[in-house]
Structure formats: C-alpha cells, structure tokens
N, C-alpha and C positions, 0 to 999 in steps of 0.2 A: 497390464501391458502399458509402456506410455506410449504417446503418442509421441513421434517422432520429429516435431518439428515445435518449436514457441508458438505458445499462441496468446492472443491478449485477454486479460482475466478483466479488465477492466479497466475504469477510467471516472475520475471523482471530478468534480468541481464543486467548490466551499461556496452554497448556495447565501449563507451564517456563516459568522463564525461555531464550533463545536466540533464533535463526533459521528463521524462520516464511517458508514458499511461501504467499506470494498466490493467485499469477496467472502459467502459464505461456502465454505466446503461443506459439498456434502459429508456425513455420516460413513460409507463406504468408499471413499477415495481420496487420494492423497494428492497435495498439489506442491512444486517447488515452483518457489518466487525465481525469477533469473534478473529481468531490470525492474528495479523501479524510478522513474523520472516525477520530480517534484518541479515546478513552477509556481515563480511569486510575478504575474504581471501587474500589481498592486503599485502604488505611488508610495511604501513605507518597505521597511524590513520585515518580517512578521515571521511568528512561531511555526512550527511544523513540528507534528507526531505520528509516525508513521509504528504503527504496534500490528500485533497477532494474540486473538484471546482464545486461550485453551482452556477449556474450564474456566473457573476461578481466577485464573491466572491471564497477567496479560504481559508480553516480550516483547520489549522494545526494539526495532530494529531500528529505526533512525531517531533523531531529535536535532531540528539546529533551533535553537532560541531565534537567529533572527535571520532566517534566508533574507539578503539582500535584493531589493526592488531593482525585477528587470532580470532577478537570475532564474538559473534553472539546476537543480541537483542529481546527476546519474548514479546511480547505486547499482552497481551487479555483484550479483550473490548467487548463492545457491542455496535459501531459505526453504525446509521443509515445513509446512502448513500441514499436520495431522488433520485425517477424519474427523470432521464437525469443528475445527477451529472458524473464525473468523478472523480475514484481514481489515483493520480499520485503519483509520487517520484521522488528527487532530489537526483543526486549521484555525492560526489565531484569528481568521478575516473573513472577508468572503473572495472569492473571484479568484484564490490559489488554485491550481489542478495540479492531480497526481494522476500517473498512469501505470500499470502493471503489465508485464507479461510473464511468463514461464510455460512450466511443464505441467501435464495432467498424467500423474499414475493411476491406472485403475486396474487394478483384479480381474 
C-alpha cells in the first residue's frame, strides 16, 4: 500500500568531503524518490553525486562537476529505490546539504 501523501526520507549535510548514506531501504519495501534538492552554501563551485546502490551496482541519478557557490539544484523524478537499495551522495566539500522526499510503497 503507499502511503498517500510525500514524506521526507531524509536530509545530508557534508560533515567531509566523501560518501554520505541517505537512505537505506529496507529489505521488504520499496521507495520512489519525487524531489531531490542539493545546495552548495560553500565560498567555491564544488562536485555533487547523487547515486542509488543496488547490489554491486550503483546508478547515477545526478552529477554536476561544479554546483555553483550560493546555488541550489531541484530534481523531480520519480526514481524507484528497490528492497534493500541504498540512497547515497558524494560531496566534493564539507557544508553542501542534500534533501529527499518521496513515496513509501509497502505490501
């Protein structure tokens, strides 16, 4: 059944630079990304990686080489995160945030 209305999965800020956990899904449910909102309030341009790792495998959903200092990026989609995926992000800095919301399907 989903749940009927967005709700927020989450919220990162680049403590480092590196690889940042999202959002693990559980094992038995499914989750669809709707926004994802990146910000750089950083004094430079700086990287973003915004992926989903299924197994072995990891899908890019965003990349910009150099979000511009001072911006901010909205993404909506309707990104399906299979049972046991994980959402993550890659922040070239420290002090970027990323924010999620969507849908929770569950059985």
């Amino acid at each position: 059944m989903a749940r009927p209305y967005t709700i927020s999965f989450g919220y990162g800020a680049a403590a480092a630079a590196g690889d940042v956990l999202l959002l693990a899904v559980p094992p038995i449910d499914t989750y669809i990304v709707r926004d994802l909102v990146v910000s750089n309030p950083t004094g430079a341009a700086q990287l973003v990686s915004v992926y989903y790792k299924a197994g072995e495998q990891n899908i890019a959903l965003l990349r910009v080489q150099a979000l511009p200092t001072g911006d901010s990026l909205h993404l909506e989609m309707r990104q399906v995160l299979p049972p046991g995926s994980e959402l993550r992000v890659y922040f070239g800095a420290t002090n970027l945030t990323v924010a999620v919301t969507g849908y929770w399907l569950k059985d």
